[in-house]
C-alpha positions as CSV (number, residue, x, y, z in Angstrom):
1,X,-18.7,123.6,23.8
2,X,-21.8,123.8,21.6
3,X,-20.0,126.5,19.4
4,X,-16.6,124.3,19.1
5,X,-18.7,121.1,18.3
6,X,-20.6,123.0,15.4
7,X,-17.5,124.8,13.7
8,X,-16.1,121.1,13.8
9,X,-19.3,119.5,11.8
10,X,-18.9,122.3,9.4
11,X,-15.3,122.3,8.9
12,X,-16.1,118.3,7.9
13,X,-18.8,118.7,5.8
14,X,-16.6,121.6,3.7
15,X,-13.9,118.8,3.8
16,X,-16.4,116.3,1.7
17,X,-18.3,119.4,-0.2
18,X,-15.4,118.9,-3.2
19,X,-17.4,115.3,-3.6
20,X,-20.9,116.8,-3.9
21,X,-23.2,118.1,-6.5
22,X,-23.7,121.2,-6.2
23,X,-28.1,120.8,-5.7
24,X,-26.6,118.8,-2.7
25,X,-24.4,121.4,-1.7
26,X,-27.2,124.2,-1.4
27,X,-29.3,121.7,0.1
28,X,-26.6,121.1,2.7
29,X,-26.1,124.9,3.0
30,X,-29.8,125.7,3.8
31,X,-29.3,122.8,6.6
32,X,-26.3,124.6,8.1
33,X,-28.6,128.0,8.1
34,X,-31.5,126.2,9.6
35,X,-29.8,125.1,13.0
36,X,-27.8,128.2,13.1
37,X,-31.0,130.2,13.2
38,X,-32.3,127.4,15.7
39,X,-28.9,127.6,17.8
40,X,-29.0,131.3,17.9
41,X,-32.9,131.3,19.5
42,X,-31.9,128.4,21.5
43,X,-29.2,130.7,22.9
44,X,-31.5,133.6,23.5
45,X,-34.0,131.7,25.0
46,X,-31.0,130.3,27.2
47,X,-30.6,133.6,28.0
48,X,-33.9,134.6,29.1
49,X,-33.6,131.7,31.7
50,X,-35.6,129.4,29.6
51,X,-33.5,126.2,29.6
52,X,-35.7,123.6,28.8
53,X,-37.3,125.8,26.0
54,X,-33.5,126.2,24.7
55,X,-33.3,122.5,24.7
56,X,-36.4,121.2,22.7
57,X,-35.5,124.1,20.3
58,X,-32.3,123.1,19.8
59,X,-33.0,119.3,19.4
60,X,-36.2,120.2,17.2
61,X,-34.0,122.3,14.5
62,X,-31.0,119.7,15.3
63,X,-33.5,117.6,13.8
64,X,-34.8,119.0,11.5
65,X,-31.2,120.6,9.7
66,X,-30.0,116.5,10.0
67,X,-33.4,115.7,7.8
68,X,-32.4,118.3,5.5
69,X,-28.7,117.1,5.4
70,X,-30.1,113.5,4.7
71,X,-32.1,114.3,1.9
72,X,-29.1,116.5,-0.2
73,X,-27.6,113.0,0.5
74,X,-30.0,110.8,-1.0
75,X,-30.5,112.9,-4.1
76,X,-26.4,112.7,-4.2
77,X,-26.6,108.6,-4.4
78,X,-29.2,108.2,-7.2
């Protein structure tokens, strides 16, 4: 479900990325590599029967990628 949700954010944000500089556009693409990397050692600690470790790691880089994503848009608007 995580998987299906995720391809669906990034098939939208490649739908609006014709609309976007393209400073915003690496900044966005940096975003998308920081929660992959955060989704792919939430999924190995998932694995290694740490759940709740999988969880704050995933919400931290979650976070942190929707920071990212927030900023590209602000320099976008000025």
């Amino acid at each position: 479900m995580k998987k299906v949700l995720f391809l669906a954010l990034a098939a939208v944000s490649f739908s609006f990325a014709s609309c976007d500089s393209k400073t915003e556009n690496a900044q966005e693409a940096q975003a998308e590599q920081v929660e992959e990397a955060g989704e792919a050692k939430a999924d190995a600690m998932e694995a290694a029967g740490n759940e709740a470790g999988a969880d704050s790691v995933e919400a931290s880089t979650e976070a942190k990628a929707d920071a990212m994503e927030n900023a590209a848009d602000a320099t976008d608007a000025k």
